[in-house]
C-alpha positions in Angstrom: 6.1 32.1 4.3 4.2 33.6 7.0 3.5 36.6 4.9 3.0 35.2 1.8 0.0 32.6 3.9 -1.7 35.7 4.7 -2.0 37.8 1.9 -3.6 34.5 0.3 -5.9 34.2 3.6 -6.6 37.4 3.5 -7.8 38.1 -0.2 -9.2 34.1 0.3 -11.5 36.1 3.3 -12.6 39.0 0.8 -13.2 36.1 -1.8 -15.9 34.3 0.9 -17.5 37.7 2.2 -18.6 38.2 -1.4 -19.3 34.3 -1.5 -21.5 34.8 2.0 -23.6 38.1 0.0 -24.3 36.6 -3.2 -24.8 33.2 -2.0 -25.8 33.2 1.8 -26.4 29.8 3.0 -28.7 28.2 1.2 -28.9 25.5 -1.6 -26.6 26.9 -4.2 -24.2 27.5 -1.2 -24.3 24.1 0.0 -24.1 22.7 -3.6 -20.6 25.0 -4.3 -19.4 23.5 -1.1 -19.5 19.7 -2.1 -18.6 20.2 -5.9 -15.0 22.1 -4.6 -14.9 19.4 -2.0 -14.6 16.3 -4.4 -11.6 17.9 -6.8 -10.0 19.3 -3.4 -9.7 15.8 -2.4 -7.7 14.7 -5.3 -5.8 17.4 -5.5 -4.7 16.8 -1.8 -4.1 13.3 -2.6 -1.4 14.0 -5.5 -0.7 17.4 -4.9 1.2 19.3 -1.6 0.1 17.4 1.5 1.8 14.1 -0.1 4.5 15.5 -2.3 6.2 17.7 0.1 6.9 15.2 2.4 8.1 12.3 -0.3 9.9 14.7 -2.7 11.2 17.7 -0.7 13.7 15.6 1.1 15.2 13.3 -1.9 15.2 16.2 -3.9 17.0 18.7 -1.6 19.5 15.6 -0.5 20.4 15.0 -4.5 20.7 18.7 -5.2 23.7 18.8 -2.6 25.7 16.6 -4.5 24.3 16.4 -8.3 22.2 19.4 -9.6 21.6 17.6 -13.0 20.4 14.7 -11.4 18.0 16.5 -9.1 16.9 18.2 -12.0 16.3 15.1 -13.5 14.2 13.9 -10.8 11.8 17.1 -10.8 11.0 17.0 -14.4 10.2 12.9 -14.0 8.3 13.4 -11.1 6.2 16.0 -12.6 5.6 14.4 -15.7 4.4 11.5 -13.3 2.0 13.8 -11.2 0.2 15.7 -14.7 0.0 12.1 -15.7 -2.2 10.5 -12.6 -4.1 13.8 -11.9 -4.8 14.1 -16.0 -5.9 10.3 -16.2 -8.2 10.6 -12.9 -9.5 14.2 -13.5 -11.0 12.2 -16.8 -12.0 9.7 -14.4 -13.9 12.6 -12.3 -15.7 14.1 -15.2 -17.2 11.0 -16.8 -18.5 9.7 -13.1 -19.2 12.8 -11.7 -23.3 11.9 -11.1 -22.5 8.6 -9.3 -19.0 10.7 -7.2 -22.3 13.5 -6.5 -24.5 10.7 -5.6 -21.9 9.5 -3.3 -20.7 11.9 -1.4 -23.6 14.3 -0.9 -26.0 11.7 -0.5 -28.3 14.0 1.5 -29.3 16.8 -0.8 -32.3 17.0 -2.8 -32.9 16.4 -6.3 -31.8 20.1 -7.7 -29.0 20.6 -5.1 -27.4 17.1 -6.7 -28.0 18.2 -10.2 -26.3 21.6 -9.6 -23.5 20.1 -7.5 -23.1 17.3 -10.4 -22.6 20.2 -12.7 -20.3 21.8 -11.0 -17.7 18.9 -10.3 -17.4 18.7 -14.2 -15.9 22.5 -14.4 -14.4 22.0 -11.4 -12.5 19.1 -12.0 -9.7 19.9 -14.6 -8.5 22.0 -11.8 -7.0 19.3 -10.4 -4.0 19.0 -12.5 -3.3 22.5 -12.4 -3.6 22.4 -8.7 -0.8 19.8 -8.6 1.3 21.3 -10.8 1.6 24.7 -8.2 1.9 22.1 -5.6 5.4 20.5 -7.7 6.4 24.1 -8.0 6.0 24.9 -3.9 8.2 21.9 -3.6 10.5 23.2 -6.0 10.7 26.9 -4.5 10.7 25.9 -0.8 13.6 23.3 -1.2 15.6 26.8 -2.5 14.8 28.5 0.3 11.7 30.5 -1.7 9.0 30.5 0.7 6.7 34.0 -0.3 6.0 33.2 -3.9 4.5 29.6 -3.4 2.6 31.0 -0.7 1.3 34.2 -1.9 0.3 32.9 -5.4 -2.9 31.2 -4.5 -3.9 34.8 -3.4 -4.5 34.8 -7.9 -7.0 32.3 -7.2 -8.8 34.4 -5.0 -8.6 37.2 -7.1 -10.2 35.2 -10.5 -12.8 33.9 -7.9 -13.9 37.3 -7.2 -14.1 38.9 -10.2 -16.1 36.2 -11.5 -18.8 36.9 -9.2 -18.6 40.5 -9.4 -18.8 40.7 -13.1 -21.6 37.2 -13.0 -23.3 39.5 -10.6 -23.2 42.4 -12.8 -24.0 40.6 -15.6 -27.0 38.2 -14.4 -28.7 41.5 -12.5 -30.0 39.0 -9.8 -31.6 36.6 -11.7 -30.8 33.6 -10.1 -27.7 31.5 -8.1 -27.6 29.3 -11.0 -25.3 30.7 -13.6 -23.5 33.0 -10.9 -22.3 29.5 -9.9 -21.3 28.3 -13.2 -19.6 31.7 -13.6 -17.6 31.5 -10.0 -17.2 28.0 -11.2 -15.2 28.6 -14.5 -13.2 31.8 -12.2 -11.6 28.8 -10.2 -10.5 27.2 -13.2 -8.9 30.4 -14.3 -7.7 31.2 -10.7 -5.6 27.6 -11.0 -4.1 29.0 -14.6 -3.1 31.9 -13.0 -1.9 30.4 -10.2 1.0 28.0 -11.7 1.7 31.0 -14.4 3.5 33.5 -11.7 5.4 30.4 -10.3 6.6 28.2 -13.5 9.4 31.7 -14.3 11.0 30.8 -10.9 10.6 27.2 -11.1 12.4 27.7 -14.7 15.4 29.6 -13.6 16.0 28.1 -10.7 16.6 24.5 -12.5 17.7 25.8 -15.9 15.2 24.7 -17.2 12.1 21.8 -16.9 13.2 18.4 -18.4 9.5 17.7 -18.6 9.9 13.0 -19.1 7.3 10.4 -17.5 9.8 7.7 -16.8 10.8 6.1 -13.4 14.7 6.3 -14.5 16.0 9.1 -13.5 17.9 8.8 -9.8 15.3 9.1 -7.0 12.4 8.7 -9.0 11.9 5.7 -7.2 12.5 6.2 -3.6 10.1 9.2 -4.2 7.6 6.8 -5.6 7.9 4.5 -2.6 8.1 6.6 0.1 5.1 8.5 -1.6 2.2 5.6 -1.9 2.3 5.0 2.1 1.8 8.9 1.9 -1.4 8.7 -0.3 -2.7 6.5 1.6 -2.4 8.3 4.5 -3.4 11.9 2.7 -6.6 9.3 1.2 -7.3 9.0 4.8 -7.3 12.5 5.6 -9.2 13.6 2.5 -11.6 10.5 3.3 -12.6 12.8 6.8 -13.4 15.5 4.8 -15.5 13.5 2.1 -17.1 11.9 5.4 -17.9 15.1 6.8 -19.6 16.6 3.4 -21.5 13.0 3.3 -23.0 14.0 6.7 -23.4 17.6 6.1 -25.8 17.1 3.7 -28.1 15.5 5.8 -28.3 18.2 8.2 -30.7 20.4 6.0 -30.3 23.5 3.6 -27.1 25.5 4.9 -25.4 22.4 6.6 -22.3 22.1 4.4 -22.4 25.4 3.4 -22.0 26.0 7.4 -19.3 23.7 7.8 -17.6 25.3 5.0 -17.8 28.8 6.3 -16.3 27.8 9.4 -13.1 25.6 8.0 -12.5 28.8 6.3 -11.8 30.5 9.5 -10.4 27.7 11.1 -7.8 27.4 8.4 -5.8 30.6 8.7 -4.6 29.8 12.2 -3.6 26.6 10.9 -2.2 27.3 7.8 -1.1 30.9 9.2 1.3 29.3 12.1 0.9 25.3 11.8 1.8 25.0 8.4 4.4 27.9 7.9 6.3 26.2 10.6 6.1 22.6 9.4 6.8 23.5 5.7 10.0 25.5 6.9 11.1 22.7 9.5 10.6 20.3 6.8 13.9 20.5 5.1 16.1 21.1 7.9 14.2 18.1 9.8 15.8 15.9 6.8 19.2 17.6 7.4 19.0 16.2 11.0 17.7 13.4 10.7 21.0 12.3 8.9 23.1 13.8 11.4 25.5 12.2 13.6 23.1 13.7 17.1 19.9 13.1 15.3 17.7 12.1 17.9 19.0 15.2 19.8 18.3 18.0 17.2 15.0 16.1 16.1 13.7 16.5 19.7 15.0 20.0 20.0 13.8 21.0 16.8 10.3 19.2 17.0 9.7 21.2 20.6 10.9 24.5 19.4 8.5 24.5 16.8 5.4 22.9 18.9 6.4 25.7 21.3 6.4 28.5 18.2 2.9 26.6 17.2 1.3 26.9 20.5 2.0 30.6 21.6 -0.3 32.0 18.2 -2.7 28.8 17.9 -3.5 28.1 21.7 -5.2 32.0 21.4 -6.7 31.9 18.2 -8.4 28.0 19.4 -9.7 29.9 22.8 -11.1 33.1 20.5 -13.1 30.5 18.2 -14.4 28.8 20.8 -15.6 31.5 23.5 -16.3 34.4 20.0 -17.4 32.4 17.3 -20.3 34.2 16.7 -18.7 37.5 17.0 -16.0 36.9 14.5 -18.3 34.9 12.0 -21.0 38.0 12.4 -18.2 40.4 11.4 -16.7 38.6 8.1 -19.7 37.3 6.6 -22.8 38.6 7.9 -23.8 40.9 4.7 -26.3 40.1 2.1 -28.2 36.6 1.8 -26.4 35.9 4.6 -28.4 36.7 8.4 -27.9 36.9 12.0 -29.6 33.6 12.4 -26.8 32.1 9.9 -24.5 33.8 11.9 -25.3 31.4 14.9 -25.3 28.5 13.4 -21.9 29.2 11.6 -20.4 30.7 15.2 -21.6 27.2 17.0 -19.2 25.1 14.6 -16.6 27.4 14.5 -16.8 27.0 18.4 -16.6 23.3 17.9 -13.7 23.8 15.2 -11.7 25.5 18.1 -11.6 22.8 20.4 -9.2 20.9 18.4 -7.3 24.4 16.6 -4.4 22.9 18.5 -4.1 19.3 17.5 -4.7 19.9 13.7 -2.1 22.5 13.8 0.2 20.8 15.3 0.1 16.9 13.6 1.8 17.9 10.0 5.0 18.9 12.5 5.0 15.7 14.5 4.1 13.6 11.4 7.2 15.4 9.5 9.5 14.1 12.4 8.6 10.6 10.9 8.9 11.5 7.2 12.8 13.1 7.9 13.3 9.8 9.1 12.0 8.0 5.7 8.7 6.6 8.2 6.1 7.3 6.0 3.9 4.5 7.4 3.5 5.1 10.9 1.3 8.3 10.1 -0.7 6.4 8.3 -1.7 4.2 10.4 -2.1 6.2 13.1 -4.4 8.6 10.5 -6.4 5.7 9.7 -7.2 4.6 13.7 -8.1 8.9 14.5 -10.6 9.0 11.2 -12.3 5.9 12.3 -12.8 7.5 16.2 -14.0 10.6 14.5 -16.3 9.4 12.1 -18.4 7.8 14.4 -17.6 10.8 17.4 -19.4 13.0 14.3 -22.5 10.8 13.5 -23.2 10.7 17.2 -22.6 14.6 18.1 -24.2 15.7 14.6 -27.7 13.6 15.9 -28.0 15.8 18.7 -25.9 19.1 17.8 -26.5 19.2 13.8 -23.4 20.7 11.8 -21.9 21.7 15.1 -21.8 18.0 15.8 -19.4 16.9 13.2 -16.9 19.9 13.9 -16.6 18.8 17.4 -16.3 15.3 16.4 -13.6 16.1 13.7 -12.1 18.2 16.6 -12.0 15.3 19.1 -10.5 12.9 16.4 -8.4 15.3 15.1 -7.0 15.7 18.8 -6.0 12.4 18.8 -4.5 11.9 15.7 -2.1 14.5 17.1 -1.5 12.8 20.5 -1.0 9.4 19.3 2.1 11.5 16.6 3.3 12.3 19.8 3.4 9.1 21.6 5.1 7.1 18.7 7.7 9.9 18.4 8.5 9.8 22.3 9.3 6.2 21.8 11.4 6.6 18.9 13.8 8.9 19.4 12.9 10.0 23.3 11.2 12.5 25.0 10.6 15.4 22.7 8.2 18.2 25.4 10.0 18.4 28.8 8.7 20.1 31.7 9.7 23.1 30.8 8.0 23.3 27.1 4.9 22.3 29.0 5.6 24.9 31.8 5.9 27.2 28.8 2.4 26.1 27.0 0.9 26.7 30.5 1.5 30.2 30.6 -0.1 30.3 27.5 -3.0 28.6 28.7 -3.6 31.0 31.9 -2.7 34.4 29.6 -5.4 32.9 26.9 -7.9 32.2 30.1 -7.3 35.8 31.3 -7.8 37.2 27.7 -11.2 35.6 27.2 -12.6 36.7 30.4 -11.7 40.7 29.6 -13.1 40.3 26.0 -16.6 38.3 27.4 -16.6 41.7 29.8 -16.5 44.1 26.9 -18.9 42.2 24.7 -21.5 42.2 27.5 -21.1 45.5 27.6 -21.0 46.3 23.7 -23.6 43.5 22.5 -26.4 45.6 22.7 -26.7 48.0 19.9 -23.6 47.4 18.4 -22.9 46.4 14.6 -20.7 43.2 13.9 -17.6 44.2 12.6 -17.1 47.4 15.4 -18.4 44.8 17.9 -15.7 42.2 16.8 -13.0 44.4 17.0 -13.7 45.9 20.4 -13.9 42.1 21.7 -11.3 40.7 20.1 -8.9 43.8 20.1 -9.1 43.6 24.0 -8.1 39.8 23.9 -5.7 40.6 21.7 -3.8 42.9 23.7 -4.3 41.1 26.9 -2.9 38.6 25.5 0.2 39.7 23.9 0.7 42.0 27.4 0.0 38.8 29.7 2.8 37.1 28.0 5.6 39.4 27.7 5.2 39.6 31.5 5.3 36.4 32.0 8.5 36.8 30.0 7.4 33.7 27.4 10.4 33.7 24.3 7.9 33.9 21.7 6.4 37.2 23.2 9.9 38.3 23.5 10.9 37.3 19.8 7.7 38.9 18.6 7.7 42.3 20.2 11.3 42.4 19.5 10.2 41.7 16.0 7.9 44.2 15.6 9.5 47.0 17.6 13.5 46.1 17.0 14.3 46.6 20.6 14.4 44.7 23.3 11.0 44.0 25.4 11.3 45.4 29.3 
């Protein structure tokens, strides 16, 4: 899964460096920022972040014990899910001025009209998008993890040829159509996307019984535990709709800054956070119905928040003491400047702060979904978004775009702690003494690791380009890091050198 996450992250990176030289960060920038917002947000709702967690575990318990019923179930369900997305994605279209209006209150008169544009191409991607997220659920219950992973990576690949060949095409002559052109590439990107995962989807249930009814077995319980799901997901996709609705009243290159820096943020989290949820998931359900639940819930809960922290711990103290020196090196070509790379290094500082927590919540939140508590998350989602809306609003006054990242970070934080609290009380203790003993060391070889790479970019910063610059800094920190805690003898260090090397670590 692992793999598969970064090839897409790492074509999705190529995708945004010819984003940042076309585009920059200006108007057109900030106007393709909020038009893939608003889609994204329904796609969210209906698509992976809810259906994993409601479908994955009736789906995998009926396919124990009656294949042709679970394959019953995934061809209702997913008759359901092209039904809502196809009936809202209408909805989208036909309101898209007043959804523009509403959400990117801020811009100016020809940022809204572009963005307004925009959302009508975009939209129809939605369905597609929650068709691959049915197949992911499909795949991941068989134990396929790669394919579901690495075929957004297609995505990435229509989006840049489309503004390759719009480039080519326009010769320069304005961002207009070059966005209606990378526009209509994401549409095709979500084609491609589903087309390289349907085959597998196919074979493994022999074939798609493609019904919208709520008979089939499980239909129902999937329905059920999935609303308090949307709700919550609604939550989480109203914190990113809030934080578009203030980035557009921090001025041209706001959003578009915000956006740059999520980008980044992401592939920690989706990289480590994610990979180790998504692959917990199932085997969370398993125990969950065990006859020691409680006991291999907590043990498996702290092995993964253990696996989490060893890669995301780092990667939050590199964003936060190197932002500028990582956002300099991927996207500072083109329209895009030194002075953008700044302002885009200050939020992806801010963004750091709370790496840890947002990478961590989907695993704590999955302890209550094996456990068919779908509701607790929400509500605790609900109490975090409110904190962190008004955290933003106050920090973005004073710190502009950098504001609501450190607000977001701070709410996101505790959206994680509070995960933990409820768990604790439900099934006991889940991070002893010695899982934070472990996370400590990380803390101290993270600490260590900054302070080398600050040395060498005081010595490097003059004279030096981005990318070389970036890689002398964050290669040192890198390799202090990983050096640090082998010999502090941390297991993850172990399991990873051993990984890498096949022999044991001395």
């Amino acid at each position: 899964m692992a793999a598969g996450i970064l090839v897409t992250r790492v074509l999705g990176y190529v995708r945004e460096r010819v984003f940042a030289h076309y585009f920059g960060n200006g108007a057109a920038a900030d106007a393709f920022r909020a038009a893939l917002r608003i889609p994204n947000a329904l796609r969210n709702l209906l698509g992976e972040g809810t259906l994993s967690a409601s479908f994955i575990p009736v789906y995998a318990s009926l396919d124990q014990k009656d294949k042709p019923a679970a394959r019953a179930l995934a061809g209702a369900v997913l008759g359901l899910l092209l039904l809502a997305s196809g009936i809202l994605a209408v909805i989208g279209i036909a309101f898209a001025p007043a959804i523009t209006a509403a959400v990117a209150q801020g811009f100016d008169g020809p940022r809204r009209e572009l963005t307004t544009v925009l959302v009508r191409i975009l939209f129809p991607m939605t369905g597609l998008m929650v068709v691959s997220a049915w197949c992911l659920g499909i795949l991941n219950t068989h134990r396929r993890f790669f394919l579901p992973y690495a075929a957004p990576a297609l995505w990435n690949i229509a989006g840049i040829a489309a503004m390759v060949g719009a480039a080519a095409w326009l010769k320069g002559e304005g961002l207009y159509g070059l966005s209606l052109a990378l526009a209509w590439g994401t549409v095709a990107g979500s084609l491609l996307q589903i087309a390289i995962q349907l085959p597998t989807c196919w074979r493994l249930l022999g074939g798609i019984p493609l019904r919208v009814s709520l008979a089939p077995e499980g239909v129902r319980h999937v329905i059920v535990a999935w609303l308090p799901l949307v709700v919550g997901a609604g939550v989480a996709q109203l914190s990113g709709l809030v934080d578009t609705f203030l980035g557009s009243y921090t001025g041209v290159g706001g959003l578009a800054s915000l956006g740059y820096a999520q980008l980044v943020q992401v592939l920690p989290i989706s990289l480590f956070g994610v990979a180790v949820t998504a692959v917990a998931l199932p085997d969370l359900a398993r125990d969950a119905i065990s006859e020691t639940a409680n006991e291999q819930l907590r043990a498996r809960i702290a092995t993964g928040f253990r696996r989490i922290a060893y890669f995301v711990l780092p990667s939050a103290f590199a964003l936060a003491a190197f932002g500028p020196q990582i956002v300099g090196a991927l996207f500072q070509t083109g329209r895009f400047d030194a002075d953008d790379t700044m302002l885009v290094g200050g939020v992806l500082a801010a963004y750091g702060i709370g790496l840890l927590g947002q990478s961590t919540v989907k695993l704590f939140a999955s302890g209550f979904y094996a456990m068919r508590d779908t509701r607790t998350p929400v509500r605790i989602a609900i109490i975090s978004l409110v904190i962190s809306g008004v955290l933003s609003w106050f920090f973005m006054r004073r710190l502009g775009p950098a504001g609501i990242a450190l607000g977001s970070s701070i709410g996101g934080t505790l959206n994680t702690v509070l995960h933990l609290y409820d768990l604790d009380r439900r099934i006991g203790t889940i991070l002893q003494r010695t899982d934070w003993r472990i996370v400590g060391l990380v803390v101290v070889a993270a600490l260590i690791a900054v302070a080398l790479g600050s040395g060498v970019d005081q010595l490097v910063a003059a004279g030096w380009r981005p990318i070389p610059r970036a890689i002398a800094v964050l290669g040192i920190f890198g390799v202090a890091y990983g050096a640090l805690t082998l010999a502090f003898r941390h297991p993850d260090a172990i399991r990873a050198w051993q990984s890498l090397t096949g022999s044991p670590a001395n």
